[in-house]
C-alpha positions as CSV (number, residue, x, y, z in Angstrom):
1,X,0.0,0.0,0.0
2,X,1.2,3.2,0.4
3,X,0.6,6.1,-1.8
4,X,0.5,5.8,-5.7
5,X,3.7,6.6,-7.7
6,X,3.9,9.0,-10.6
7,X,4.9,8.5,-13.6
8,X,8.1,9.7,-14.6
9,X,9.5,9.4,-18.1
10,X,12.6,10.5,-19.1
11,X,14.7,11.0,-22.9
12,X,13.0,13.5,-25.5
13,X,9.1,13.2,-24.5
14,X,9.8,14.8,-21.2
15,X,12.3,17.5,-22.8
16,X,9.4,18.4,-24.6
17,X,6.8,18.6,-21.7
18,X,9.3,20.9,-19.6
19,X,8.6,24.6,-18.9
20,X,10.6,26.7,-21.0
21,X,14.0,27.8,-19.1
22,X,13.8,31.1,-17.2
23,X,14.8,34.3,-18.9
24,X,18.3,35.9,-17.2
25,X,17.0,38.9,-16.3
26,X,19.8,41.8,-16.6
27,X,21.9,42.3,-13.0
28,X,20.5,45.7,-12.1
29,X,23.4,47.8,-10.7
30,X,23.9,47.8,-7.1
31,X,22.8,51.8,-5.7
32,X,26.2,53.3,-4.9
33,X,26.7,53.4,-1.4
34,X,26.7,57.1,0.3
35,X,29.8,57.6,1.9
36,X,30.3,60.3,5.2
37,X,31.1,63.7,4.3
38,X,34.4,64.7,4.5
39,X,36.4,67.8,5.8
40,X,36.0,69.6,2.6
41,X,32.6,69.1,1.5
42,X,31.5,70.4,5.0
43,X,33.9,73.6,4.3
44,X,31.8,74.4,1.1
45,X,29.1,73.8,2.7
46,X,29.0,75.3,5.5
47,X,30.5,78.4,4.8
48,X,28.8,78.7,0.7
49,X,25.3,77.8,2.5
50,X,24.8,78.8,5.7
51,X,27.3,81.2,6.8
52,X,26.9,83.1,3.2
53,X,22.9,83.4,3.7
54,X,22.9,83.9,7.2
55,X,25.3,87.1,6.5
56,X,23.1,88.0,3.8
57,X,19.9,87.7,5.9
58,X,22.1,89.8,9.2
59,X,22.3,92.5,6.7
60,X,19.2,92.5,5.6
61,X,17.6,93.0,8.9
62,X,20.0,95.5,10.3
63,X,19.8,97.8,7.0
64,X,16.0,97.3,6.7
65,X,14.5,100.6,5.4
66,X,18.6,101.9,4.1
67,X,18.2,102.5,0.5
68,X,21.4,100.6,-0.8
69,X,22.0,102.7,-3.5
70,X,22.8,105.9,-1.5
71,X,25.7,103.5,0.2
72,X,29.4,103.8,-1.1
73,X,31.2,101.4,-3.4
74,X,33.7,100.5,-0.5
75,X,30.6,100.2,2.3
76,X,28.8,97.9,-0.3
77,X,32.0,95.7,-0.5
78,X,32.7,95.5,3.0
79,X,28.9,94.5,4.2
80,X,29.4,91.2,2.2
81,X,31.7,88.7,3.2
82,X,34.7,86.8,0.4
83,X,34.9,83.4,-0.2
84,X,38.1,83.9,2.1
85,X,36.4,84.9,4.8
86,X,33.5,82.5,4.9
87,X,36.0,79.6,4.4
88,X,37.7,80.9,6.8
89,X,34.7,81.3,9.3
90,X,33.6,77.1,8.5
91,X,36.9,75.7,9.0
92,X,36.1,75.4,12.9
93,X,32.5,74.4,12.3
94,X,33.4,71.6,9.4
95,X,36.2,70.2,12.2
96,X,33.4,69.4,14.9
97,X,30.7,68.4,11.7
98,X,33.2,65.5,10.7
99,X,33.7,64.4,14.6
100,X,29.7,64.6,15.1
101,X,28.1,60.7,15.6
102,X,24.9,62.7,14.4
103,X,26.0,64.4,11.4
104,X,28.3,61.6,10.3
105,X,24.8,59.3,9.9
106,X,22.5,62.2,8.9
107,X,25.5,64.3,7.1
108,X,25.3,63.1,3.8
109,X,21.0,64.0,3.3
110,X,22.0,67.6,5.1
111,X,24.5,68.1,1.8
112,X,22.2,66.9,-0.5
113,X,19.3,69.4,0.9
114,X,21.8,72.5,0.0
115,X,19.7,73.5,-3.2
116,X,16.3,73.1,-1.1
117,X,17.9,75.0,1.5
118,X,19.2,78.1,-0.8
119,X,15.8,77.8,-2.6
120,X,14.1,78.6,0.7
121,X,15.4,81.1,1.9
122,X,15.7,82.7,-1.4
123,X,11.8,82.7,-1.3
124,X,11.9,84.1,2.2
125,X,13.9,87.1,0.9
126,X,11.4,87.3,-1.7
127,X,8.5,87.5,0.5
128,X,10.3,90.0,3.0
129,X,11.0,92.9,-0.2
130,X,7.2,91.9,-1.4
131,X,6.0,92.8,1.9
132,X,7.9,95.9,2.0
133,X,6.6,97.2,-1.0
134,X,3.4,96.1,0.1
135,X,3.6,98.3,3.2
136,X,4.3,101.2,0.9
137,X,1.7,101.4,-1.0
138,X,-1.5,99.8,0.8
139,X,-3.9,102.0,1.8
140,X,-4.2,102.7,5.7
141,X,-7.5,101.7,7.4
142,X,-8.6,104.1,9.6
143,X,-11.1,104.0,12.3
144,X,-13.2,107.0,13.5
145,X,-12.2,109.1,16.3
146,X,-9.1,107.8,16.2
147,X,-5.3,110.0,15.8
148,X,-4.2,109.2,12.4
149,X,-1.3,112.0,12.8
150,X,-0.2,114.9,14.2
151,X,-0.8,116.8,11.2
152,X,-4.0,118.4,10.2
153,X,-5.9,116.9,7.0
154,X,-6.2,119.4,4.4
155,X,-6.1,118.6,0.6
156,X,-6.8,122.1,0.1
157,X,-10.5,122.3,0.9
158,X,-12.5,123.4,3.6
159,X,-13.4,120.1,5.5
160,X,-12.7,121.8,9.1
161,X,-16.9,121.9,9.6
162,X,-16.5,117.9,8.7
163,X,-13.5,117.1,10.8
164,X,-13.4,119.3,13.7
165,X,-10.0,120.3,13.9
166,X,-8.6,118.4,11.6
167,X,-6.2,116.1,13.4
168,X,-9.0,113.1,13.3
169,X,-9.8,110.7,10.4
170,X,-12.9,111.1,8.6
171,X,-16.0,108.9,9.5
172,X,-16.2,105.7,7.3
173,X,-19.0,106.1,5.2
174,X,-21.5,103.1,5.1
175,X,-21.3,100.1,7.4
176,X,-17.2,97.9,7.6
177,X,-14.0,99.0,6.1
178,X,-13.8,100.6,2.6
């Protein structure tokens, strides 16, 4: 007893019954493995990247509302820092990047993020002179009764019967804000 055997036949009938052999499939390349950031690649980036933006950002804040044309050649040249310098400036930061556990694992994905990075704050620099020029020319809201200034409204027509004595804003007409 037992179980029942199959049939197995063997020379050119079975050769013919087989599955067709498997197609080699190309080797696909092996990804190239991501090696830690070294002294010099830190350099560049830390002092093309950060320390260049981050000068260019200080500036910005501390001469908000100088126009730059009215600066000298020499005063222009000396707000903004050389290559020199900001090499110079990342030397000691790119020594204690390349030491870092943290920024030897994560290093390489921080390097590669260097055009996102510049793109942002690119856009934030856009949005800061946008807002500027906003400021300039949007209208003021007023609300009644309230100081606008310390100098009297007068467009050259009598409106001292309307405004009192002229150092308050005009009522709004109708209900909300115009």
């Amino acid at each position: 007893m037992g179980r029942p055997r199959k049939e197995v036949s063997t020379g050119a009938a079975a050769a013919s019954h087989a599955a067709p052999p498997k197609p080699i499939a190309p080797k696909t390349p092996k990804p190239p493995t991501l090696k830690v950031p070294d002294f010099a690649e830190w350099t560049d980036f830390i002092g093309t990247v950060m320390f260049r933006w981050a000068t260019r950002g200080i500036s910005a804040v501390i001469l908000h509302g100088i126009d730059r044309d009215n600066l000298e050649q020499e005063e222009l040249d000396a707000i903004d820092l050389d290559d020199e310098q900001l090499i110079a400036i990342a030397k000691p930061f790119a020594h204690l990047a390349t030491r870092s556990a943290f920024l030897t694992k994560h290093g390489r994905e921080i390097l590669d993020s260097k055009d996102a990075i510049e793109a942002a704050v690119i856009m934030f620099m856009w949005m800061g002179r946008v807002n500027r020029i906003a400021k300039k020319y949007r209208p003021r809201h007023t609300v009644p009764g309230k100081v606008v200034n310390n100098e009297p409204v007068n467009s050259g027509q009598d409106v001292s019967a309307e405004q009192g004595n002229g150092y308050f804003a005009a009522p709004a007409v109708g209900a909300g804000f115009n």
